[in-house]
Each structure stands twice: as C-alpha cells, then as structure tokens.
C-alpha positions in Angstrom: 17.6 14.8 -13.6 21.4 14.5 -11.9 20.1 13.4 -8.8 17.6 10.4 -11.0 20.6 9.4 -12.4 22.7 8.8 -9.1 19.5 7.0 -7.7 19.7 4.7 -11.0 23.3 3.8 -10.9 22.9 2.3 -7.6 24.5 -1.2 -7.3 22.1 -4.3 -6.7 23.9 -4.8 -3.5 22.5 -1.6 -2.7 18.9 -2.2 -3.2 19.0 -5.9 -2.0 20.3 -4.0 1.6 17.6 -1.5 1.3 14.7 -4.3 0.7 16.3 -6.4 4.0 16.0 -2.6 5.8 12.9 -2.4 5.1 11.6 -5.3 5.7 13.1 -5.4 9.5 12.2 -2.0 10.2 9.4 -2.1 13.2 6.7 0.0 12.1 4.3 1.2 14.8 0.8 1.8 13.7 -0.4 1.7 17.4 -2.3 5.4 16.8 -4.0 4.4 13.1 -4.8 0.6 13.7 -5.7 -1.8 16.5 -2.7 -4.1 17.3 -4.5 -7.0 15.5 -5.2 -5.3 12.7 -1.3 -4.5 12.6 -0.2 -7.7 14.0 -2.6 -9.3 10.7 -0.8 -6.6 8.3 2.7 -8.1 9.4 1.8 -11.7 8.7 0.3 -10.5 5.7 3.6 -9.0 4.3 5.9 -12.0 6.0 3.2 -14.7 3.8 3.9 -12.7 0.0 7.4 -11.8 1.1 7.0 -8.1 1.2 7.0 -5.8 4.0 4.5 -3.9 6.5 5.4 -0.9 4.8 4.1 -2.0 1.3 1.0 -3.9 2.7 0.2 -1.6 5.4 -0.4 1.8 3.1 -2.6 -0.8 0.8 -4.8 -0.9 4.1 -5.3 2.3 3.7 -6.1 2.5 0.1 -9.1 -0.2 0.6 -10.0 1.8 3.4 -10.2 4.7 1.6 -11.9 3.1 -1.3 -15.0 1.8 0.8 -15.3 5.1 2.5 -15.6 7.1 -0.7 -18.4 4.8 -1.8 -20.9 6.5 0.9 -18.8 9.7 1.7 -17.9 12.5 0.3 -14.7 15.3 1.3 -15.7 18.7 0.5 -12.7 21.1 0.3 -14.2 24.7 -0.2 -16.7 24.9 -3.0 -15.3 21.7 -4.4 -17.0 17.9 -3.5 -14.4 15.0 -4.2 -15.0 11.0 -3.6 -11.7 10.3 -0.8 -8.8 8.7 -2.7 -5.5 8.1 -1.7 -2.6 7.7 -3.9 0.3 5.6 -3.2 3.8 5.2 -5.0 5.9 2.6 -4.6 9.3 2.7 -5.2 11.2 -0.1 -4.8 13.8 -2.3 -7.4 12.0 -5.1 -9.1 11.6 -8.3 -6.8 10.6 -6.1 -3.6 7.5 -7.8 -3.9 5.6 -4.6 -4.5 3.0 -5.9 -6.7 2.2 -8.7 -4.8 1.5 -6.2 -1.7 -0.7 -4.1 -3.9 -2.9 -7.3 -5.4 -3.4 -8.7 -2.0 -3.6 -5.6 -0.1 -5.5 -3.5 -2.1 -6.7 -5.1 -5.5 -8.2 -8.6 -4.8 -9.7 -7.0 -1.7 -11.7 -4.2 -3.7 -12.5 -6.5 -6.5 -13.7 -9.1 -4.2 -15.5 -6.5 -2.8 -17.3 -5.0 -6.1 -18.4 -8.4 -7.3 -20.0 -8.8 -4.0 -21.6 -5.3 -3.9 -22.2 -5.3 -8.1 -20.3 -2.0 -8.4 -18.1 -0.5 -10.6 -14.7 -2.4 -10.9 -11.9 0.0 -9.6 -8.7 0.8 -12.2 
C-alpha cells in the first residue's frame, strides 16, 4: 500500500508532464498494424485529445471483440470466447474515456445494432 500512496501524492505538475509524455511518445505499431491503420489511430487520438497509446489498445479490444464472435481459444481442456482486458491509468482529464467510447464502445455498439447481437458491458 506504501508504494499506492507515493503514486497518489504526486503533484498535478507531475501528471500534466506525464500526459504531454505520452502523448509525444512515437509509438511504432509497424509489426501489429498497416501504417494506415496506424497513421488513422494517430489522427484518431490527436481529434479527442488523447493519445495513440489509449486509442491504439482500444483497436485491439474491438478487434478482439469481433473475433470472439466466430472464434473460439482453447487452452487445454478449457474453451474461452478471446477477450482482452485493458487498464487505464491515467489522472482525470487524460482523455481516457473518450479513447475508450470512440475506440472501442461506439465502434462495438454500432456494430451490435447492425448485426442484432448482444450489447457488450
């Protein structure tokens, strides 16, 4: 718990230089997307004000989400539907939740009321 506190007492300053960081820091997805896809991603996050980093791994999620709907991953005996689980961590007004409705949310609701399937949580 010590080291939850430390990470608490941090001063704005600190977490206003950490957002700038991370929105500036060049992320390479050359070997997981097509440049376009990427180069889409980082307009993406520059339009809601967030970064490649919080819009990118909601990529994934979507992708993951419309995979599990026709595959399945079987781990030994067990047979699971693919999901990925993402954390975001970040002080209020890293634009977070706006990543995570227009990079994952709106996109798999859009694409359940298309499809008539179950509405994710």
């Amino acid at each position: 718990m010590l080291k939850l506190a430390k990470v608490v007492k941090q001063h704005d300053q600190t977490w206003a230089q950490l957002n700038r960081h991370l929105i500036f820091v060049p992320l390479s997805y050359e070997n997981l997307i097509s440049p376009r896809v990427a180069e889409s991603m980082s307009k993406k996050a520059a339009s809601i004000g967030s970064c490649p980093g919080y819009v990118v791994p909601c990529l994934l999620t979507t992708i993951a989400f419309v995979v599990a709907e026709k595959f399945l991953v079987r781990s030994g005996s067990q047979v699971l539907p693919s999901n990925i689980y993402m954390f975001f961590i970040g002080l209020p007004g890293t634009r977070k939740s706006q990543a995570l409705k227009e990079g994952a949310l709106k996109p798999m609701h859009d694409l359940c009321a298309e499809r008539d399937c179950q509405q994710p949580h």
